[in-house]
C-alpha positions, 0 to 999 in steps of 0.5 A: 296216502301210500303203503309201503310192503317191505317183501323177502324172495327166498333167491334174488333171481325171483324177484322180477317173478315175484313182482308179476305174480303179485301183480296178477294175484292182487288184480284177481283178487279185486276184480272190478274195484281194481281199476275204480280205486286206481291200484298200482305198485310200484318198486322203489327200492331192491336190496339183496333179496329184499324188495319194497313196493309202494301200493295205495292204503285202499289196495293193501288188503288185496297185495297183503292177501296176494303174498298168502299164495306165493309161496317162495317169499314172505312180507316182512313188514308193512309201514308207511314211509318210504324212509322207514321201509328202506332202514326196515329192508336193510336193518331187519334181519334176513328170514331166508339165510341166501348162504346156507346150503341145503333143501 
């Protein structure tokens, strides 16, 4: 059974970094075990500065760790349906505020 990562980028412009870098944690993170538990993520759904991925139940503990290091984004939450992380994208609201000026 998959996981579903609910995932918040302070800009929508870093989201495509964002995937990589989560990619590329996560795989150090495992080391060996990321190729015998059969690790992936993969984007289902971009909204705003919001992205899901689906990452399989064994490897969450890894991308969940992963997020820690990256400091430009947050997990807002993590849920298991598609269908519930999709209305949790859209209905939570936003952590980072994409209109105000500032720092």
């Amino acid at each position: 059974m998959p996981r579903y990562m609910v995932i918040e980028a302070r800009g929508v412009d870093l989201l495509p970094q964002l995937y990589r870098e989560l990619i590329i944690k996560a795989r150090d993170l495992a080391g060996v075990d990321w190729d015998s538990k059969g690790c992936y993520a993969v984007p289902i759904f971009i909204h705003a500065n919001r992205l899901v991925i689906k990452v399989p139940t064994p490897c969450i503990t890894w991308f969940r760790s992963a997020m820690l290091s990256i400091d430009y984004a947050v997990t807002v939450r993590v849920t298991g349906t598609a269908r519930k992380a999709k209305a949790q994208a859209l209905s939570i609201p936003p952590i980072f505020n994409l209109n105000k000026e500032g720092p």
